[in-house]
C-alpha positions in Angstrom: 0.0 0.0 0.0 3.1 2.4 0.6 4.5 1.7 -2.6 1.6 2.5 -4.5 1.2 5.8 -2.4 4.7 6.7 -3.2 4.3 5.5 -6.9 1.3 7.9 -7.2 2.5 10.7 -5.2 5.8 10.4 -7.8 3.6 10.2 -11.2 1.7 13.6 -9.8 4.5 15.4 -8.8 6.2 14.6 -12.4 2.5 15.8 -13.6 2.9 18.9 -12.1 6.4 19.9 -13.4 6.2 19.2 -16.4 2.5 21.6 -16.2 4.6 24.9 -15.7 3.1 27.6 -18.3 6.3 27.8 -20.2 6.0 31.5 -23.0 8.3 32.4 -25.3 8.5 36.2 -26.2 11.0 37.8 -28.9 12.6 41.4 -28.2 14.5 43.8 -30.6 16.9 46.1 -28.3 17.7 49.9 -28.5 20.7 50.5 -28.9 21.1 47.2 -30.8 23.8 44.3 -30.2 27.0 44.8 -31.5 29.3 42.1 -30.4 29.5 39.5 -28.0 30.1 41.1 -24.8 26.3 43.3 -25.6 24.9 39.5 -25.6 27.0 38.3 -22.4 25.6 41.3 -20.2 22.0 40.5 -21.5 22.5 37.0 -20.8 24.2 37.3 -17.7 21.6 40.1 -16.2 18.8 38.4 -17.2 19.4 35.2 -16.4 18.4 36.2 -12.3 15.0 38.0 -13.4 12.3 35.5 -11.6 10.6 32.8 -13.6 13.3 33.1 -16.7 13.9 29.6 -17.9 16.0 30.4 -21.3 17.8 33.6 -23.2 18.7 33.4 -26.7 20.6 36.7 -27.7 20.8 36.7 -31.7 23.5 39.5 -33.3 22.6 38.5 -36.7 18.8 39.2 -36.3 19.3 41.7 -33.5 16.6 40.0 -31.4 17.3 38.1 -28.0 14.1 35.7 -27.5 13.3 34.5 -24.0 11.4 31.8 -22.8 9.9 32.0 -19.0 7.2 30.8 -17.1 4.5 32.8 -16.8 3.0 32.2 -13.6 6.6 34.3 -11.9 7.0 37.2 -14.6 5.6 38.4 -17.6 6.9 40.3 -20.6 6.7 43.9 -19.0 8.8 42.6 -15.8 11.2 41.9 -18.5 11.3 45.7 -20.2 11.9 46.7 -16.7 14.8 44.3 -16.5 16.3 45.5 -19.4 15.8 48.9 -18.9 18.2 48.2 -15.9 21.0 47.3 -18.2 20.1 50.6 -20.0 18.1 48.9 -23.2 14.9 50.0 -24.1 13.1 47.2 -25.9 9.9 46.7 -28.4 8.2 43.3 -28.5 8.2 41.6 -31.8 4.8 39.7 -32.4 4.2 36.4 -33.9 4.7 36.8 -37.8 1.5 37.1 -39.3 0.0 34.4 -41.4 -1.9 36.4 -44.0 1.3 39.1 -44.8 4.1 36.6 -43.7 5.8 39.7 -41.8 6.7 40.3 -38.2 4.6 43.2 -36.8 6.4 45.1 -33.9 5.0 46.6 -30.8 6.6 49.7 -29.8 6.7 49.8 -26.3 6.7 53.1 -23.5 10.3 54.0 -22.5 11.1 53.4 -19.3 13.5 55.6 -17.1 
């Protein structure tokens, strides 16, 4: 009886981690990435910002893309954190099926 208790208790627990709401959003930065030490201190600040699971800094398309779960932060926790590293970002939407284009969000700069 034990064993099953712990068997079931193990299978709901593996349930739940694997349940986290993981979101992906895409950034451009102002001023933009120029080498690699620009994609180190994003990396390296962001990395501590609650509920970030991934950062993917790209210099060829200038956008860093972060994945995070969105039950701790969301993506305007995110501006905020990189307005600390003195970036001001816009969100890139999804592309858009009927034009095949990104569509960008300007976003509010933040002091």
């Amino acid at each position: 009886m034990k064993k099953l208790i712990i068997l079931t208790f193990a299978v709901f627990m593996t349930l739940m981690v694997q349940a986290q709401t993981k979101t992906e959003v895409v950034f451009t930065t102002e001023p933009e990435m120029e080498c690699q030490n620009c994609v180190k201190r994003i990396k390296d600040n962001l990395r501590f910002e609650k509920g970030v699971k991934a950062i993917n800094p790209d210099l060829e398309t200038q956008r860093v893309t972060i994945q995070y779960d969105s039950e701790k932060t969301n993506p305007e926790n995110l501006i905020k954190a990189f307005a600390k590293i003195g970036y001001k970002v816009t969100v890139v939407e999804p592309e858009n099926k009927q034009e095949g284009k990104p569509e960008e969000k300007s976003t509010p700069k933040s002091n």
